[in-house]
N, C-alpha and C positions, 0 to 999 in steps of 0.2 A: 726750205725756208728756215732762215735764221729765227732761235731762237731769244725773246724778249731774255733781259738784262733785271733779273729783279730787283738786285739794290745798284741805283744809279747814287753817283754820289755829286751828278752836278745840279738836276731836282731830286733829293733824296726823297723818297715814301718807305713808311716804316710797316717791317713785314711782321708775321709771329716766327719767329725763325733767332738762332742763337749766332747767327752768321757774324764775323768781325766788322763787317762792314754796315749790317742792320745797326749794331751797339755805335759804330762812329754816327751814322746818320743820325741814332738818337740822341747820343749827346751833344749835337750841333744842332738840337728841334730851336726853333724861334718862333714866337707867335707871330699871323699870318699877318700883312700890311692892310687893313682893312680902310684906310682914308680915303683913296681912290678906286672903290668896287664897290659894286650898287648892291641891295641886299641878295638879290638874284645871284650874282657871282658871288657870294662871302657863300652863301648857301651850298651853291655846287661846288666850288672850290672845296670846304668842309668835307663833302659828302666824299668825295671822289679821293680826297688822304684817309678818311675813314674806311671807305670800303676797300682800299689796299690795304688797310691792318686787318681789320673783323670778315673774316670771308672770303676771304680773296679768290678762294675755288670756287666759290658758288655765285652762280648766275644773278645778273641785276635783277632778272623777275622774277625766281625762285626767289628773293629772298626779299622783293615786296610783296610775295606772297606772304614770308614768314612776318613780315613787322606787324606787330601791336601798337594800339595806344594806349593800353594800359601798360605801366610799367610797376612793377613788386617792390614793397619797401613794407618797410617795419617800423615801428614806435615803440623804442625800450620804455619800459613801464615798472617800476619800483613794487615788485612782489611783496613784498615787508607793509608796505604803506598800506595796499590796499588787501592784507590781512589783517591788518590792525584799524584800521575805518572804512565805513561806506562813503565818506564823503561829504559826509552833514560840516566838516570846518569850514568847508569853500564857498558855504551858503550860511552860516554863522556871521553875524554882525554885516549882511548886504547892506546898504544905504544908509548903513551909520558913520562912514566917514572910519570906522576902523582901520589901524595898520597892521597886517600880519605881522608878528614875530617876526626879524631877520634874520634867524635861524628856518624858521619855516618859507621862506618868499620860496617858490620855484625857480631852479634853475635853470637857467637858458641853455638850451641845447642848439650845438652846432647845427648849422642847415644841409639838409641831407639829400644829396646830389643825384635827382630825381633823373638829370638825362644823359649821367652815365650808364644807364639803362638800357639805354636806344639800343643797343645790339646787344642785348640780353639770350634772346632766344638762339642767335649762333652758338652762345656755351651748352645748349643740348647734345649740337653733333658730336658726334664720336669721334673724329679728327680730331677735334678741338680739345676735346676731355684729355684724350693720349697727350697731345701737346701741353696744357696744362697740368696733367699730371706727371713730366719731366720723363715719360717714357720716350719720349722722340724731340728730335732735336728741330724738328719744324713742322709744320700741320702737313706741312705738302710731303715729307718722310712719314708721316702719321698714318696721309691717304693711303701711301704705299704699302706701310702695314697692313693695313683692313684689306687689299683690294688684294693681296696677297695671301691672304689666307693666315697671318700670323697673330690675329683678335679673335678673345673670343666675351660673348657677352653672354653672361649668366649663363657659364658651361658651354655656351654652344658657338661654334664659329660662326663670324658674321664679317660678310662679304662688302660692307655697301658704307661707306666713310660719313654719308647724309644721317644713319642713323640718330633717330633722336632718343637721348635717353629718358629714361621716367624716376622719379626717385625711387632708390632702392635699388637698383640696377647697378652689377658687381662686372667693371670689365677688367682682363688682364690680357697681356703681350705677353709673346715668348719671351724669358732672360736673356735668350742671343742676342736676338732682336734689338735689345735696351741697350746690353752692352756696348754692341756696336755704335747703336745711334747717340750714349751717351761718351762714349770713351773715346780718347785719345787715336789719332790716327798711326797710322806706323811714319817713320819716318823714311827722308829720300837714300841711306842706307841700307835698310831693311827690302825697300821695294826693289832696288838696284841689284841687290844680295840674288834676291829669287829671280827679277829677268835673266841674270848671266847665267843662273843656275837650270830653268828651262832651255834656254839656247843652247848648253852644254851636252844636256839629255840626249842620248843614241837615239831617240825618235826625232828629233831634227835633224840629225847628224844624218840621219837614216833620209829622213824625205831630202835634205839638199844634195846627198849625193843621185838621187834617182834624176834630181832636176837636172844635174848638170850633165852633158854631150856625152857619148859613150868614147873612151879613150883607148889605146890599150894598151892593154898590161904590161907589164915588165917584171921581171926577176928581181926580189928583195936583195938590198945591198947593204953590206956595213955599217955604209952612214946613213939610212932609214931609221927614225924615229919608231922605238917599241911602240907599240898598241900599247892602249891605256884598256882597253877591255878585261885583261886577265887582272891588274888592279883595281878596277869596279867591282868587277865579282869579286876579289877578296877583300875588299873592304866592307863590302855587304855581308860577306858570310862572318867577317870578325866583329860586326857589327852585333851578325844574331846571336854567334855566339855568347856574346857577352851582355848582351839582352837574356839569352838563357842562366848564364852563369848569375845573374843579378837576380832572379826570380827563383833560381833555387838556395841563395841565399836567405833570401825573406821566407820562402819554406820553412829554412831550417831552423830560423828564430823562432818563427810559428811550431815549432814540432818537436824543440829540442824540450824536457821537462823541464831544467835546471832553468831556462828561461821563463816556460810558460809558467810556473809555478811564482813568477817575480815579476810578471807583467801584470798592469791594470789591463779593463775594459777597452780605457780611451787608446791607449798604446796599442794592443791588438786589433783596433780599429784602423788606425792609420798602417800598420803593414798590411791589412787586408787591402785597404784601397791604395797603398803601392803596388800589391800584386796585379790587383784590378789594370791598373796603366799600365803594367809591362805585358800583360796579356793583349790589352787593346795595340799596343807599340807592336808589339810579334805579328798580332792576325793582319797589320798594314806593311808587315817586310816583305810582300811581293815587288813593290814598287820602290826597296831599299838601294837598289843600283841608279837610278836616275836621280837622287840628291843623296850620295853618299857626303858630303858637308854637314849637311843638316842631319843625318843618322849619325855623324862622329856626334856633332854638339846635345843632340840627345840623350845620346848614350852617356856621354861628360855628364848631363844634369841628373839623368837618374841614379847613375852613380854616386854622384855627390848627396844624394835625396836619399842613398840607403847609408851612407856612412852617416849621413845626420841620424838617420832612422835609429841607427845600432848606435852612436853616442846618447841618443835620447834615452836609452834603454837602462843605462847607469847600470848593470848589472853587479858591478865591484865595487866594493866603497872605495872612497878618495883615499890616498896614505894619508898617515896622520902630521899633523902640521908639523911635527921634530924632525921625522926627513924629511932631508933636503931634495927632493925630485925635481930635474929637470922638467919643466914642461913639454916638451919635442918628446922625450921619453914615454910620455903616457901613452897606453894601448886604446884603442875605441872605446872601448868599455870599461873605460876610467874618464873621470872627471870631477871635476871640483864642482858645488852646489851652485857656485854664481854662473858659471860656466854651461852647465844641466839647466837652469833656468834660463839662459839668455838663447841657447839651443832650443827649449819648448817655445821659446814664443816666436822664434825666426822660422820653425815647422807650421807650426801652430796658421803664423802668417803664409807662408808657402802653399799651405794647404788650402786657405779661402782664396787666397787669389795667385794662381797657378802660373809658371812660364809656358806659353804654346803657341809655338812659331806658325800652326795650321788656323789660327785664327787671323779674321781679317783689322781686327784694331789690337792695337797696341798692347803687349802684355809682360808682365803685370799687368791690370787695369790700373785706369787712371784718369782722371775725368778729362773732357777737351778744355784747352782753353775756352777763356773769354765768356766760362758757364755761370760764373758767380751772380754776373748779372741778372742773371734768368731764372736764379734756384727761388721759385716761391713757390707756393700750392694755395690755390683759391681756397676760400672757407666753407665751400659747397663741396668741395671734396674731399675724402679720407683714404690715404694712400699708402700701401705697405708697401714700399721698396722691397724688399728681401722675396716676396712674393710677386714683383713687379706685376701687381695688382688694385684695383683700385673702388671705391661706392659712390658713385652716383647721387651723393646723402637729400639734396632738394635743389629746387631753381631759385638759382642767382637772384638777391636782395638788396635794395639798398636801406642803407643806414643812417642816423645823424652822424655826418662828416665822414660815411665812408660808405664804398662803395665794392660789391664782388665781383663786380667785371673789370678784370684786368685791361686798362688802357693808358694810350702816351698821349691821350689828346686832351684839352682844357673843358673845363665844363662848356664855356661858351662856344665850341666848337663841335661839341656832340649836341648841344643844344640848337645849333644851324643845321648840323644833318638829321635832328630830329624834325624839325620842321620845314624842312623838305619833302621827305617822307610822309608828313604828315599831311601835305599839299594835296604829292599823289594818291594818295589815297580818297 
């Protein structure tokens, strides 16, 4: 069975999803023609755009099970005022025709959007949380998360996407997890790069020769094409080597005195976790002869990752400004101060967000398109990105002139699927 088309774009219905085609269908919303449709149809019409935005995985009766008629709001109230009186001015001069001060008249406060509410109790679930709190790029990737094992709530992993949260309740996702759902995808280069480069692989090579009719042999000739096998294996082995040669480099910066005695903290930090990666890079050179491509460009980046390393080090001073030095002429461990500094902050960057062709998005990171539209965070929740973490802080409220359930529908339109619902009931 063919699966449903979520954004249609000749009746558009708007999803919670970052999709380019949810963002066209929203900026082409028009309010509905209501002149020829009886209240009945303005009702269900209503209902049925709403519940493709709020819900959309949950069941019509699960979630007339969830509706209330009561809906949560608030009344800002001027803390100042009522520490400073009980109230006796508002009952001062009744039925004498007095005029308050127009300084003191109360002010009008905006009317506060009681049935953007209506689907209030969906922002419990945990799908919904992830997705508002810009961990995942749509509820229906959100579910995926949960149902995968990748959520945990208040320490503990949790399995079940319906969860309902309670205030106070701290959930977080793995960082892969985010990256992926929030980052950039690779491009049709990259993906292209790796098909030819598995197709290449002697384990293909290997099963489509078994496929094909048994032939026979014959006597190698002149003009037979070398094996590429005895180049595999050595470009793997000049690979390791020089994965080894790199790593006992950084040793020796680590071990030599003249250096360690002129390094900070933060600097012997970062050669530790260079060693770190070329130790992780070595214990996966079993599998170095099936994308010897990718072991060349590797080994280019960590090498260029140690001479940044050992230029960051400055261990020599700059010559002094009277000579005249060539710049090409300087050794690694010369530099000039703008230079050492434009170097710490290109590591610096290198370091938080890394090149690693083993990952499935895009890298560097880098966010997806067409996210700008979607970067908010509800006022109910408090979100540590860096932690790709989040609290639960209380249930969604509404306010004079504003409301915390994020929606693309009009008031008079939640206000037809409220009373709907309100029928059923």
């Amino acid at each position: 069975m063919r699966a449903k088309r979520p954004y249609c774009l000749k009746r558009p219905k708007f999803r919670q999803s970052w999709n380019k085609h949810n963002l066209y269908n929203l900026s082409r919303a028009e309010p509905p023609n209501i002149t020829i449709r009886t209240f009945f149809q303005q009702k269900w019409s209503a209902k049925s755009a709403a519940r493709a935005y709020h819900g959309e995985t949950v069941k019509e009766k699960h979630w007339q099970r969830m509706f209330r008629r009561r809906l949560r709001s608030v009344v800002p109230m001027d803390h100042k005022q009522l520490a400073r009186s009980d109230g006796y001015e508002q009952a001062e001069g009744r039925g004498s025709g007095l005029e308050p001060h127009p300084d003191n008249k109360p002010r009008s406060l905006p009317k506060t959007p009681y049935m953007h509410q209506t689907f209030a109790p969906l922002e419990r679930r945990l799908d919904t949380a992830i997705f508002r709190s810009m961990f995942a790029s749509s509820t229906r990737q959100a579910r995926q998360f949960v149902i995968h094992g990748d959520v945990k709530v208040n320490g503990k992993m949790m399995i079940y996407p319906g969860y309902l949260l309670n205030p106070g309740d701290m959930f977080q996702v793995e960082p892969e997890r985010v990256l992926f759902a929030t980052g950039a995808s690779k491009d049709a280069r990259e993906r292209r790069a790796g098909r030819v480069a598995r197709k290449k692989s002697p384990n293909s090579t290997a099963t489509s020769q078994d496929s094909l009719p048994s032939e026979p042999t014959s006597a190698p000739t002149s003009e037979d094409p070398p094996s590429t096998t005895t180049t595999d294996s050595s470009s793997s082995l000049t690979t390791k080597e020089t994965l080894q040669s790199l790593l006992s480099q950084a040793k020796t910066l680590l071990t030599t005195p003249a250096s360690v005695s002129t390094l900070s903290g933060k600097r012997k930090q970062d050669l530790r976790a260079f060693q770190r990666l070329l130790k992780r890079t070595l214990s996966r050179s079993r599998g170095s002869n099936i994308f010897p491509q990718q072991n060349t460009t590797l080994t280019d980046s960590l090498d260029a990752q140690l001479q940044e390393l050992t230029q960051k080090l400055n261990l020599n001073p700059a010559p002094p400004a009277e000579a005249k030095v060539d710049p090409r002429d300087l050794g690694p461990e010369t530099l000039t101060p703008e230079n050492s500094s434009l170097l710490r902050k290109a590591l610096a960057e290198a370091r938080e967000n890394p090149i690693d062709v083993t990952k499935a998005y895009a890298t560097p990171w880098r966010p997806r398109p067409y996210m700008s539209a979607f970067a908010f965070i509800p006022r109910y929740l408090e979100v540590h990105h860096r932690i790709c973490s989040a609290v639960y802080l209380r249930h969604p409220v509404a306010r004079p002139g504003l409301t915390e359930v994020p929606t693309p529908f009009s008031y008079e339109q939640n206000a037809l699927s409220f009373n709907w619902y309100l029928r059923r009931r």
